[in-house]
C-alpha positions as protocol buffer text, in pm:
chain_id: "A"
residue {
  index: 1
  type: UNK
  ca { x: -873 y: -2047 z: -621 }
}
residue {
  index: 2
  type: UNK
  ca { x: -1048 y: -1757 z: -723 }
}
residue {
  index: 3
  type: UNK
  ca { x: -920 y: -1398 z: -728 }
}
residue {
  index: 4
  type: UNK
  ca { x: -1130 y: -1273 z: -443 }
}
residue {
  index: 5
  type: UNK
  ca { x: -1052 y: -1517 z: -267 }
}
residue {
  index: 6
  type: UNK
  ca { x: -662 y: -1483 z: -311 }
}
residue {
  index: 7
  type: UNK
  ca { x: -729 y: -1145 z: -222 }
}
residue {
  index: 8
  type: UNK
  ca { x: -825 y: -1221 z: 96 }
}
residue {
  index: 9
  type: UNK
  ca { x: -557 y: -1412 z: 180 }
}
residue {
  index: 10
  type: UNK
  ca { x: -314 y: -1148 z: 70 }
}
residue {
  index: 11
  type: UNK
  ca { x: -446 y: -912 z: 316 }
}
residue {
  index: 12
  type: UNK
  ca { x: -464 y: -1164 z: 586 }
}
residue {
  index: 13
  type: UNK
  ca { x: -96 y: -1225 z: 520 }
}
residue {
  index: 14
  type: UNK
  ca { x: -16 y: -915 z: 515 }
}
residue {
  index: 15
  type: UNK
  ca { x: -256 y: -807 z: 825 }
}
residue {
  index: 16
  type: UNK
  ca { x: -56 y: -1099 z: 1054 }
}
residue {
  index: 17
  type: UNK
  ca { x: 276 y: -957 z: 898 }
}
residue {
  index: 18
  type: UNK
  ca { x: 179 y: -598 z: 1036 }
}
residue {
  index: 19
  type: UNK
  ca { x: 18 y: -733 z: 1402 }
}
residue {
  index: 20
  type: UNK
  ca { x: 337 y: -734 z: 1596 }
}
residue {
  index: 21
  type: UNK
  ca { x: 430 y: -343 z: 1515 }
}
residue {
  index: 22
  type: UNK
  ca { x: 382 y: -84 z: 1789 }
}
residue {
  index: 23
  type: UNK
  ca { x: 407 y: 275 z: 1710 }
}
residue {
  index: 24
  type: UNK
  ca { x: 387 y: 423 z: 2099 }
}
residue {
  index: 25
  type: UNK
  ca { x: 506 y: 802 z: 2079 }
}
residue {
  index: 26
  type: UNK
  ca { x: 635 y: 821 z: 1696 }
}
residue {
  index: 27
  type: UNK
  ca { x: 593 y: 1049 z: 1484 }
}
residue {
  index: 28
  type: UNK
  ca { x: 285 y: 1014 z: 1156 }
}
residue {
  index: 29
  type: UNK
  ca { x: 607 y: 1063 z: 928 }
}
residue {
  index: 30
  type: UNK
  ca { x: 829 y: 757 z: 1163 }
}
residue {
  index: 31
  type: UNK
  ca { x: 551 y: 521 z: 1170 }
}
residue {
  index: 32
  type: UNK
  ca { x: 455 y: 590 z: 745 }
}
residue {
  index: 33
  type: UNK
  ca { x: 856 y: 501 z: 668 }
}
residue {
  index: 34
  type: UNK
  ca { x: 814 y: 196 z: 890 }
}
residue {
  index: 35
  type: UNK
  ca { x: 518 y: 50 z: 780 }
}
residue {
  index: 36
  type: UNK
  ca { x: 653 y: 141 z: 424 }
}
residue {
  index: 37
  type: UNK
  ca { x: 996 y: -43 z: 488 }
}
residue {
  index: 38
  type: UNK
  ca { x: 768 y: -328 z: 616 }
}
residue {
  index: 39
  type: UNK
  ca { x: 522 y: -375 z: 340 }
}
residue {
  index: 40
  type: UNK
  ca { x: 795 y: -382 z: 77 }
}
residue {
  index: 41
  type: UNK
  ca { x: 961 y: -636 z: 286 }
}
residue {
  index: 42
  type: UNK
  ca { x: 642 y: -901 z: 299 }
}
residue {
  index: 43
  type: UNK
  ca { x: 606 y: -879 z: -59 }
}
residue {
  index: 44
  type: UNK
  ca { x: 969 y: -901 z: -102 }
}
residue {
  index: 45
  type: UNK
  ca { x: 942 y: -1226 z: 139 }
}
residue {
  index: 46
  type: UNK
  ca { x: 658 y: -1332 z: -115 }
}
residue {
  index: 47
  type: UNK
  ca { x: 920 y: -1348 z: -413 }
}
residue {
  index: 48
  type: UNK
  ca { x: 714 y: -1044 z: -559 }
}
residue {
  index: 49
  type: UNK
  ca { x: 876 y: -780 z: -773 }
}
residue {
  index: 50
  type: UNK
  ca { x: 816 y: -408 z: -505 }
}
residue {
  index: 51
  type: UNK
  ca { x: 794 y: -98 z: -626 }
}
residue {
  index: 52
  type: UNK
  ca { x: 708 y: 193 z: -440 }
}
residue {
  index: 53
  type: UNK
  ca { x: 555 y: 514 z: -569 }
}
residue {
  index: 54
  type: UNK
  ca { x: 391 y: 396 z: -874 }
}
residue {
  index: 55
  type: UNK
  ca { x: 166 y: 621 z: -1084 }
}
residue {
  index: 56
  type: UNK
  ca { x: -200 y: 540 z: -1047 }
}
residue {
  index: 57
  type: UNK
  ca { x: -375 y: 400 z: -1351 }
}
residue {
  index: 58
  type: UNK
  ca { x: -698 y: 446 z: -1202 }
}
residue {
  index: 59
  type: UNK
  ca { x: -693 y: 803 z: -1321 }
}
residue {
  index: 60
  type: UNK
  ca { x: -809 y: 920 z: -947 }
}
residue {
  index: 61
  type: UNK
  ca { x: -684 y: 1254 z: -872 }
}
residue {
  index: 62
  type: UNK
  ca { x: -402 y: 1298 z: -561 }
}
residue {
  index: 63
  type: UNK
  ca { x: -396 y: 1481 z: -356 }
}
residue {
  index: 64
  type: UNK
  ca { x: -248 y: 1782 z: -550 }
}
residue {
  index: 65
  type: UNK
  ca { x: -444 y: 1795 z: -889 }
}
residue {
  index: 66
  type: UNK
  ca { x: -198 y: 1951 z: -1108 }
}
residue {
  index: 67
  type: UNK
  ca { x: -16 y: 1618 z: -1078 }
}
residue {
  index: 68
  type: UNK
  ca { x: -104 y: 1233 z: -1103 }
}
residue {
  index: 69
  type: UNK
  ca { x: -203 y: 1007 z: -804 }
}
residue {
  index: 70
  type: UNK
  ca { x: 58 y: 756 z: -700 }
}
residue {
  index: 71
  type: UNK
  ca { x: 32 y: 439 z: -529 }
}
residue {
  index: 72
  type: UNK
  ca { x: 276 y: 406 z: -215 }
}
residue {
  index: 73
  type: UNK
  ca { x: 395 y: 14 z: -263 }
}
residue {
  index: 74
  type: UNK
  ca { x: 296 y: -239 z: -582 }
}
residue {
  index: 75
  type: UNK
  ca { x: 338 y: -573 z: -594 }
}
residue {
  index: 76
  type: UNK
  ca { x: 369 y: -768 z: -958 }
}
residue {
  index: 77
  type: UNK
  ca { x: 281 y: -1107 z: -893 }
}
residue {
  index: 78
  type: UNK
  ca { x: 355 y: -1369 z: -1202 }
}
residue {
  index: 79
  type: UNK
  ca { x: 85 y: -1602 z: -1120 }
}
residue {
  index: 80
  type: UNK
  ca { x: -203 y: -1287 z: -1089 }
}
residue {
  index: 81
  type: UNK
  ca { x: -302 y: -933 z: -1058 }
}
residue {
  index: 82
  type: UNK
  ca { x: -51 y: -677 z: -876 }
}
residue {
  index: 83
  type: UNK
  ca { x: -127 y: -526 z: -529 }
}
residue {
  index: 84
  type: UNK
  ca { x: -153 y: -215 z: -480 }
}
residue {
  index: 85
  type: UNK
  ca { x: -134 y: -93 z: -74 }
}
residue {
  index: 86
  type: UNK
  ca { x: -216 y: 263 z: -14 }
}
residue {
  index: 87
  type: UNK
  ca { x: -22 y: 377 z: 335 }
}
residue {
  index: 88
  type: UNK
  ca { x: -239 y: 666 z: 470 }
}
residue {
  index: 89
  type: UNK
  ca { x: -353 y: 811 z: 780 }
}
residue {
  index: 90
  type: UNK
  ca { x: -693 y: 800 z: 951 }
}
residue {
  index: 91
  type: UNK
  ca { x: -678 y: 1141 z: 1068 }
}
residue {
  index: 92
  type: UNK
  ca { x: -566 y: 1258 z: 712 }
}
residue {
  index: 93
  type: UNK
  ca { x: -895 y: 1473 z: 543 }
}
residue {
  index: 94
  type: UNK
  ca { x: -975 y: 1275 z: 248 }
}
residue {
  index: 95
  type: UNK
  ca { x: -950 y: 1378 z: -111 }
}
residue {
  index: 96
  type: UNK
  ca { x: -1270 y: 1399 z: -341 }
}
residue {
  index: 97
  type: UNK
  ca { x: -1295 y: 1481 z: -694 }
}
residue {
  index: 98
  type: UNK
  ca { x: -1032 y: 1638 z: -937 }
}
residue {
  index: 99
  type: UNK
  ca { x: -937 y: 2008 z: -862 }
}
């Protein structure tokens, strides 16, 4: 199986995973801890080593640029690439270029 196509199936795995939460009437800083606690917990559930707050590689700039980007969960996988899910909201402004 290729990579894209493991990919895929990652984040379909992960999507179903998500499906059941409801976040009626919580707070943006409730429902990032929850889906937080619940991403580290499918990859946990995948035998995958978690980590949470990694520094970016990627050399993209965060959202403060007097210090490095971080990633909010990774996932180390033995038999292929990590995953690396970014937890953000859509109502956030988004971040372009460095400074």
């Amino acid at each position: 199986m290729d990579l894209a196509e493991r990919s895929r199936r990652a984040a379909a795995s992960l999507e179903r995973y998500l499906a059941p939460l409801e976040f009626t009437n919580w707070s943006a800083a409730r429902v990032t801890a929850e889906l937080t606690r619940r991403v580290v917990a499918w990859g946990v559930e995948h035998g995958w080593r978690v980590r949470r707050e990694v520094p970016s590689i990627a050399d993209l700039p965060g959202p403060h640029p007097d210090r490095p980007g971080y990633l909010d969960v990774v996932c180390q996988r033995l038999d292929g690439p990590p995953i690396a899910i970014e937890i953000d909201r859509t109502d956030r402004p988004p971040h372009h270029g460095k400074g």
